[in-house]
C-alpha positions as a printed Julia matrix, in Angstrom:
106×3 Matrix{Float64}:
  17.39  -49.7    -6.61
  20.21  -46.82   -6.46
  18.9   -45.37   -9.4
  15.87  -44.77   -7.07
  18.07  -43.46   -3.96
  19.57  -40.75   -6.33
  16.34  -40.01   -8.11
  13.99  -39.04   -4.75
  17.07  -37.06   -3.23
  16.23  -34.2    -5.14
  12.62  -34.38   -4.95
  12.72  -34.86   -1.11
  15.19  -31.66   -0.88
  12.78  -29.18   -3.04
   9.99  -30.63   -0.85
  11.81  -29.5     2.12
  13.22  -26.59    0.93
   9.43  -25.4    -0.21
   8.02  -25.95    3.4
  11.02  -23.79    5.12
  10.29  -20.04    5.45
  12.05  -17.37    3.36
  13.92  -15.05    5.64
  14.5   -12.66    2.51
  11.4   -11.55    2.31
  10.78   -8.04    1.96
   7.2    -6.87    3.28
   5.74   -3.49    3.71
   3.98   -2.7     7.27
   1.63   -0.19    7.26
   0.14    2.2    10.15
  -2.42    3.89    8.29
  -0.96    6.28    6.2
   2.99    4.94    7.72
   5.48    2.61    6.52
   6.84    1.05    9.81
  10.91    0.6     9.2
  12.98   -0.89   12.15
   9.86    0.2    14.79
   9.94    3.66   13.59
   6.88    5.49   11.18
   7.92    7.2     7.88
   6.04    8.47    5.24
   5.54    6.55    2.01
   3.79    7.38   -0.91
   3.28    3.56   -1.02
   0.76    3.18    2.45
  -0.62    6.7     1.95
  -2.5     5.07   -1.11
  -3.59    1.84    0.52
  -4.74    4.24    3.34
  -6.16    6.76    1.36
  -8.37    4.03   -0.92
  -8.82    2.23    2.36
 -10.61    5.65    3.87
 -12.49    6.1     0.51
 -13.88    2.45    0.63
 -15.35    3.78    4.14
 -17.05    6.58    2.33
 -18.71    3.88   -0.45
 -16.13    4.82   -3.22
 -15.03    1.34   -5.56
 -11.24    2.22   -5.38
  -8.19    0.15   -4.71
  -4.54    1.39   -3.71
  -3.11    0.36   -7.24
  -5.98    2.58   -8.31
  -5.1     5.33   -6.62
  -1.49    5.39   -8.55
  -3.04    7.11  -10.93
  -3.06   10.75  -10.84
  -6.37   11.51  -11.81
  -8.25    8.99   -9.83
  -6.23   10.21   -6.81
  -7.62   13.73   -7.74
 -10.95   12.8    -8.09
 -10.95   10.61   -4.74
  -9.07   13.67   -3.02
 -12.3    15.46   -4.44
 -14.66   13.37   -2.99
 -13.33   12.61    0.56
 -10.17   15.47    0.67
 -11.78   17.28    3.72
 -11.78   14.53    5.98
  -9.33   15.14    8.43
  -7.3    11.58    7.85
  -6.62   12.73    4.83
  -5.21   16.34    5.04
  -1.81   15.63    4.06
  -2.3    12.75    1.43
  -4.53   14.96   -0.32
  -2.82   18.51    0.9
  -1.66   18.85   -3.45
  -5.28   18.13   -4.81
  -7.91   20.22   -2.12
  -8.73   23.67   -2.86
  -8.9    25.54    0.57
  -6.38   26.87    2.43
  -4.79   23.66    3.68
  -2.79   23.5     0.5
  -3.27   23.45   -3.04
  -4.67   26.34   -5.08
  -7.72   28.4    -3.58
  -9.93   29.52   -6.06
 -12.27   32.51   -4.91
 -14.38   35.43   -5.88
């Protein structure tokens, strides 16, 4: 009978423990292209891709934020969808007007 005390103590503490919430957790907020630290925005290269492949889903494109970690699929969706205007400063480095990166003209 005490050997079956001892034995369920455990169990009944890891069941307990498992149902309690885990106030370490670390989890990014985002506001569209804005990590939201303490209330205030700041600028992440971390939501600007979940934003960015977020805006290119709208436009029909099969993209996901880990995608968009790559440098050349982040060029070519900056390609596709650069010139809308939610994305003028994600994709400032890969557009080719005079809203930043290299203009290329005759």
């Amino acid at each position: 009978m005490s050997f079956m005390k001892y034995a369920t103590a455990p169990v009944l503490a890891t069941a307990l423990m498992a149902l309690l919430p885990a106030s370490g957790q670390a989890r990014i907020v985002c506001d569209n292209e804005f990590q939201v630290v303490q209330g205030s925005p700041i600028a992440t290269p971390a939501c600007a891709d979940r934003y960015l492949a977020r805006v290119a889903q709208g436009y029909g494109m099969r993209v996901t934020h880990v995608d968009i970690r790559n440098p050349g699929v982040k060029a070519r969706v900056c390609e596709f969808v650069g010139n809308d205007i939610r994305l003028r400063s994600i994709c400032s480095g890969w557009r080719n007007d005079h809203f930043g990166g290299p203009r290329i003209g005759f």
